[in-house]
Structures are given as structure tokens and as C-alpha cells.
C-alpha positions in Angstrom: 46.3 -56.4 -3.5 45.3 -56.9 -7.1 47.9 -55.6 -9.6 47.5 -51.6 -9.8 45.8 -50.4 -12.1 45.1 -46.1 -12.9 41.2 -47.9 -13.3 41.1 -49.3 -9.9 43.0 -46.5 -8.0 40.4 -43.9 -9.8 38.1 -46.2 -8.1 38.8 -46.1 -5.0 40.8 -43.3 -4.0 39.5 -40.0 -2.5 40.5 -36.4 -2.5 40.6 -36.8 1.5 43.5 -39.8 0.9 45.8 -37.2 -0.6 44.7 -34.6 1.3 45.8 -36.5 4.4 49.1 -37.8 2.9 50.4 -34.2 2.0 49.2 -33.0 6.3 51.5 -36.0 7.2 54.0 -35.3 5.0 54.3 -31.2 5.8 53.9 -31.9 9.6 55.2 -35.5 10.2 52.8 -36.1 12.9 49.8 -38.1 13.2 47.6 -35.8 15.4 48.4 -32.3 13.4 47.8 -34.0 10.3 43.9 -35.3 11.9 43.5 -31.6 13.8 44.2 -30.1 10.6 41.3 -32.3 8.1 39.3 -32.0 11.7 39.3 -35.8 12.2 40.3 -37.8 14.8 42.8 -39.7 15.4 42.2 -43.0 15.2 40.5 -41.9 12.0 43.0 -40.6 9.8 45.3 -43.5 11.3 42.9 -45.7 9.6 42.7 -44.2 6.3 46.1 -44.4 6.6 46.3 -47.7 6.8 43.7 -48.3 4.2 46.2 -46.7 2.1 48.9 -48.8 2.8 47.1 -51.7 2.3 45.6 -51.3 -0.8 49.2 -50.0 -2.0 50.4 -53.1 -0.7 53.6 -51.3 1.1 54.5 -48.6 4.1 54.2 -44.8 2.9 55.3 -43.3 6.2 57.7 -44.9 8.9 56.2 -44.9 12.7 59.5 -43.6 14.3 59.2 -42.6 18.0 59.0 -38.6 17.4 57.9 -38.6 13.7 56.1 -40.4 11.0 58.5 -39.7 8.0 57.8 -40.9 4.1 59.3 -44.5 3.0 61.2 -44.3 -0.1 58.1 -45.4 -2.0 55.8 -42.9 -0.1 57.8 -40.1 -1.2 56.8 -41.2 -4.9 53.1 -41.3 -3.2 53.5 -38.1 -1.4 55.4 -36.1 -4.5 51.9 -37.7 -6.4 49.7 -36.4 -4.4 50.9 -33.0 -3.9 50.9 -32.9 -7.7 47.3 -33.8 -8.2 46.1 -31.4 -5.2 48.0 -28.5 -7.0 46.0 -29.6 -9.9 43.1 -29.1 -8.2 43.6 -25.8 -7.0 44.3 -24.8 -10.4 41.0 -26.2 -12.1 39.2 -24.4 -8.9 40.5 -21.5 -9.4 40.6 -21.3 -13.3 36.7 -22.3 -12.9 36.1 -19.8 -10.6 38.2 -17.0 -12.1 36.4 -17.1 -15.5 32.9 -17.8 -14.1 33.5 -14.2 -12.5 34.0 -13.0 -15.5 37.7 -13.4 -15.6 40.0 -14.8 -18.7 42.0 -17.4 -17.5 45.5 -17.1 -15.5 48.6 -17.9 -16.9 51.4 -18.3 -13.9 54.7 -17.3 -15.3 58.0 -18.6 -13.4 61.4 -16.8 -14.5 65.0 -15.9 -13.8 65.9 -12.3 -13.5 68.2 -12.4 -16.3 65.0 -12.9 -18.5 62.5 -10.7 -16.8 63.9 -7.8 -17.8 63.9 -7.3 -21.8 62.5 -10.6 -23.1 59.8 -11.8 -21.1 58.3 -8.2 -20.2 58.1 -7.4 -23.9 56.4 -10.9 -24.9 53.7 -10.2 -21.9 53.1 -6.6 -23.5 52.2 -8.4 -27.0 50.2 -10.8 -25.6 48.3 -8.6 -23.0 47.1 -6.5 -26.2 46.0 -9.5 -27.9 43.9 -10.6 -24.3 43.7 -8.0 -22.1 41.8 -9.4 -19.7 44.1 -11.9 -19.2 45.3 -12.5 -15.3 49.0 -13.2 -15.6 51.5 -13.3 -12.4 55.2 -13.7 -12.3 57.5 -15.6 -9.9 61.2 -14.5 -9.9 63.6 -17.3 -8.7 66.6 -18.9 -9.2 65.9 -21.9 -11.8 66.1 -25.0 -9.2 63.1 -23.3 -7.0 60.8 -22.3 -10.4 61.6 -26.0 -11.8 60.2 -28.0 -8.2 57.3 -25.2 -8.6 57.1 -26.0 -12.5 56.9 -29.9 -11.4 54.8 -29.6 -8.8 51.9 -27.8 -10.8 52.1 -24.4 -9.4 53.8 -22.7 -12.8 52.5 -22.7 -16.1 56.0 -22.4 -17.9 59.6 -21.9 -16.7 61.9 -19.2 -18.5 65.1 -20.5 -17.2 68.1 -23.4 -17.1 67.8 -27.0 -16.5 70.0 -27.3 -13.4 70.2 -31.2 -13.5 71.1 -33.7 -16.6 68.1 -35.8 -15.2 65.4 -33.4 -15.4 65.2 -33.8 -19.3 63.0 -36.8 -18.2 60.4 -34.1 -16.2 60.4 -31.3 -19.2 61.0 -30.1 -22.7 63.5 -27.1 -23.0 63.9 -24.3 -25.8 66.9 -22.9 -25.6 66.5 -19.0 -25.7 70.2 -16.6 -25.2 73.1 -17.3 -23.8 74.5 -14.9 -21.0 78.2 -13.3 -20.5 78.6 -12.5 -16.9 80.0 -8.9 -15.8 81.3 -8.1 -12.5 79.5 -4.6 -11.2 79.8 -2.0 -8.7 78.6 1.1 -8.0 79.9 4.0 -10.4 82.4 5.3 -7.6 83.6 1.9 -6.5 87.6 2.0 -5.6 88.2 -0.5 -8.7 85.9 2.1 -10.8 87.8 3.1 -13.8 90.6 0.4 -13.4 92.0 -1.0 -16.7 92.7 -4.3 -15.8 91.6 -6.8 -12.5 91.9 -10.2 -11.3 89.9 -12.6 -9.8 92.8 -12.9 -7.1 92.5 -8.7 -6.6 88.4 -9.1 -6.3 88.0 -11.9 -4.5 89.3 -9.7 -1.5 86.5 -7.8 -1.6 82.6 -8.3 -0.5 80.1 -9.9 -3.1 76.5 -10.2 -3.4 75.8 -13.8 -4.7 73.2 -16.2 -6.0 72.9 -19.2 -3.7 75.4 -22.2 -4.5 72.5 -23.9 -5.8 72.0 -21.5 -8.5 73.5 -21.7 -12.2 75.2 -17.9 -12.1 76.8 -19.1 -8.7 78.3 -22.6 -10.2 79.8 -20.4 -12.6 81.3 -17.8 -10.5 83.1 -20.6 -8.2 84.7 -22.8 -11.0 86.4 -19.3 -12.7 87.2 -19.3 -8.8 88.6 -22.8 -8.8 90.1 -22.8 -12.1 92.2 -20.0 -11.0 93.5 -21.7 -7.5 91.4 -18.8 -5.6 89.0 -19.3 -2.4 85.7 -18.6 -2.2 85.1 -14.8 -1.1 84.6 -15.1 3.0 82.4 -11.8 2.7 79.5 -12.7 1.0 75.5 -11.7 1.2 73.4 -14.2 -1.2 70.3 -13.0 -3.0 68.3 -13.8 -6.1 67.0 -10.4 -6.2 68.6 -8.0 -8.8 66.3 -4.9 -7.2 68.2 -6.1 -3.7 71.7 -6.5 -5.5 71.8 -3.3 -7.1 70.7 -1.5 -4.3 73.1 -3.2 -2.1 76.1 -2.0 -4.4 74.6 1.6 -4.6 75.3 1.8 -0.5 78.8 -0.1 -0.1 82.1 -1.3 -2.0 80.3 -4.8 -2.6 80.9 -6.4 -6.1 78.1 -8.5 -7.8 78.7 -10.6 -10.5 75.3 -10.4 -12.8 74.4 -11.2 -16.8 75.0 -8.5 -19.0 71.3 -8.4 -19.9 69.9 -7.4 -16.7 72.6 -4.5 -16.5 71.5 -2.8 -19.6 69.3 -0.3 -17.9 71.3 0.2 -14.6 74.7 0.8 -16.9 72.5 3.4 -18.8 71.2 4.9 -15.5 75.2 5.8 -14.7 74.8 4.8 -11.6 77.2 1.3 -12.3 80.2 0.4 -14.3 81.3 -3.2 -14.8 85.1 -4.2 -14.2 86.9 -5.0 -17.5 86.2 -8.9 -16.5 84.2 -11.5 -17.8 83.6 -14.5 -15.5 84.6 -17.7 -16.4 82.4 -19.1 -19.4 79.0 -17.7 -20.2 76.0 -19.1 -18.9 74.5 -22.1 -21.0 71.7 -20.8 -22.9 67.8 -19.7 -20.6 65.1 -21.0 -22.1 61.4 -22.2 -22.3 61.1 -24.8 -19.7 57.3 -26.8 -19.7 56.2 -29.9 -18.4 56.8 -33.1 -20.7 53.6 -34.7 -22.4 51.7 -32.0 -21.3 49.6 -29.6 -23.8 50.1 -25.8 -23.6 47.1 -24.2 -22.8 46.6 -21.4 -25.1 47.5 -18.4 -23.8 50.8 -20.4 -22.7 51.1 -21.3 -26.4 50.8 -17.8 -27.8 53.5 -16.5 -25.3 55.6 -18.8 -26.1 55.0 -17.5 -29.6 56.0 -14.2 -28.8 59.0 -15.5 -26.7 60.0 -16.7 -30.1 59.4 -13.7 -31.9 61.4 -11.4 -28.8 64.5 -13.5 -29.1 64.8 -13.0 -33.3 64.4 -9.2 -32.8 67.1 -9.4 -29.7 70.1 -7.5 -31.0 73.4 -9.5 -29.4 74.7 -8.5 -26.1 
């Protein structure tokens, strides 16, 4: 093969290529990946192999009960999703607005931010484009950021998770979050002037996963101290399931103070006088690198802005 060249590939490759390279990659297995483009076979096993050769290398290894991605192919399959996702989006924006629609704008955040900040900024932009079609994934940060990546998010409000990803997207630092441990208003340790990590580590917790930011802080306060990880543990990212959870037993949550404004007010919760370990490193406006905003992605990011200066501190 000729050097590579973004001329030649736009050349020569076809939507059906990457279409087939994702089917192989999700199922790992020739004949699902051909039933599913309703091919045969032998053909998608040749436009396979087209694409191998004009790549000049193996995307997927033929192993005896799978075909599974090379450690070039997963560049060509992470591509190829990419571009697909891309696709669905220019479809659907097309689509939406020929319909008489205003665009989409497809907002990924963590749940310490959705509820003061990110609500109030979608109010002030909504008034400004009302007809605007805007949806909102909740997730921990590592799940939004492979979405975010991947195409399927506009903009992130949340935390890098990894030193490397500085290379993948720019980040605006936003607030910084205290942690609380909470229970339910007539929780045993309710009232109680002074607890350890030692004392409440006995108990039963509702977590983030280990992969999440909130979590990494819990367990080094945890290991700092010389204390084991709680045995009695449920794992959620959902703040609707944690605080309901707490409501009906003697489970402890740890949880940034900003999300427990409203609950605290409700008087259904108290917080133990304990703040875990270090706060959490400042949330903030996560988008892809090199990329331009659109504009209704711009403008909320304006009033992202414009939340945090009227924010009084926590």
C-alpha cells in the first residue's frame, strides 16, 4: 500500500467498511456481523480483507471461537465508531430541524452538578431558544468522558479521571466539592458530636463505583487512616436511589455538600460532623479538543460561567 493519506482513504472507503468493523467488533463473530448488514459471508469476509489490505496490517485476530481487534484495529475500530456516531448526529440534527425542530444539544453530567448549576444555566438558555431539544445523561465522569469521546455528548460537566485525557479534551475548572457523610434524620449516629472513620466504617454504605472520583476519595481517607474497606456496601451513581436508600435503613452515603442542599432543607437527612478526606478536585466543562462549539453549546457554556460567579460558597 501506498503511504496513507486522509485523501486516499476519503477515496476509497465506504460507510459499509465501518459499519462492518463496529458488527465485528460488538459481536466478535464473522457470521452475526454479515446477518446483521444482511450479507453473506464470504462477503463481509472479503470487505474485510479489503480492509486489511489496503491498511496494510490485521484489524481482527481469526482465533478459533472469536475474531477479536489487533492492537492497531482497536485504533481502526475506536475510529470508526467515532465517525458512525458522527453520522447519527448529522442525521438526526438534519432531520430534527427539517421537522421544524431547533437543534439538540446532548448534555452529559455528574450529579453533583445537576442540581444547582447546570439546571439553572439550561433555564437561561431555554428562554433565550425555547425550542431548543436538550437531554441530559447523569453518570459518573469515566462513563460521560468514553460517551464525550466517542461522539454521543455535546459537553461533559464533570472531572478528568485520567492525567492522559488532557490529550482528548479541554477542561474548565468549575467548584470544588467538600464531601459529607449522610443518613437519614433518625439514623443511630444522628445527633452525635463527634465520629470516626473507624466507628462508620462498621456500618452499611451506599457508594459510587471504584472507578468513580467520589469513591477514590472515600477509600484513601480509608487508607490513610489504616481502616478496611466497608464489607456492606451497595454501589450506585444515582443520588434519587441513594437518598431513598438512606430514608429506608441505617445505610450511610458519603455525597458532595452541593447535592445535599435541598435534601438537608427537606429535614429528612443530617450529615455526621465529618468531612471525608480532601475535597474533590474541582467539576468542570469538559469538550472535545480542536473541536468548535456549536452554538447553543457555546451560549451554555456562557451561562455555566455566569452560574458559578453568582454561586455563593458551600
Amino acid at each position: 500500500m501506498d503511504k496513507l493519506s486522509s485523501a486516499s482513504l476519503c477515496g476509497w472507503l465506504r460507510f459499509k467498511h465501518l459499519v462492518l468493523l463496529v458488527h465485528l467488533d460488538k459481536s466478535r463473530n464473522m457470521h452475526t456481523a454479515a446477518r446483521q448488514m444482511h450479507l453473506s459471508q464470504p462477503a463481509a469476509s472479503k470487505m474485510l480483507r479489503d480492509l486489511e489490505a489496503y491498511f496494510g496490517f490485521q484489524i481482527f485476530e481469526r482465533q478459533p471461537r472469536a475474531m477479536v481487534p489487533t492492537e492497531l484495529g482497536t485504533q481502526v475500530v475506536r475510529h470508526a465508531t467515532i465517525l458512525l456516531n458522527d453520522t447519527d448526529r448529522l442525521v438526526e440534527d438534519i432531520q430534527f430541524m427539517h421537522e421544524g425542530g431547533y437543534g439538540r444539544l446532548i448534555i452529559g453530567a455528574i450529579p453533583a452538578a445537576a442540581p444547582e448549576i447546570l439546571p439553572a444555566a439550561i433555564a437561561a438558555l431555554k428562554r433565550r431558544r425555547p425550542r431548543l431539544a436538550i437531554s441530559i445523561d447523569e453518570q459518573s465522569s469515566d462513563r460521560l468522558l468514553q460517551a464525550l469521546e466517542y461522539k454521543q455528548l455535546d459537553l461533559v460537566i464533570g472531572r478528568l479521571t485520567h492525567v492522559s485525557q488532557h490529550n482528548l479534551f479541554d477542561f474548565e475548572p468549575l467548584l470544588e466539592e467538600p464531601l459529607r457523610v449522610v443518613a437519614r434524620r433518625d439514623h443511630p449516629l444522628a445527633g452525635a458530636t463527634e465520629v470516626g472513620l473507624a466507628e462508620l466504617s462498621r456500618w452499611p454504605w451506599i457508594l459510587h463505583p471504584l472507578s468513580s472520583p467520589m469513591r477514590r476519595v472515600f477509600e484513601e481517607a480509608l487508607a490513610e487512616a489504616g481502616i478496611a474497606s466497608p464489607a456492606d456496601t451497595i454501589e450506585t451513581t444515582s443520588t434519587q436511589t441513594t437518598l431513598q436508600l438512606l430514608l429506608s435503613s441505617d445505610m450511610l452515603a458519603v455525597l458532595p455538600r452541593s447535592v445535599l442542599k435541598r435534601p438537608l432543607a427537606s429535614g429528612q437527612y443530617v450529615t455526621l460532623p465529618l468531612i471525608i478526606g480532601k475535597p474533590l478536585d474541582y467539576y468542570g466543562i469538559i469538550t472535545r479538543k480542536h473541536q468548535p462549539l456549536s452554538a447553543a453549546t457555546a451560549e451554555l457554556v456562557s451561562e455555566l460561567r455566569q452560574q458559578v460567579r453568582m454561586a455563593a460558597p458551600v
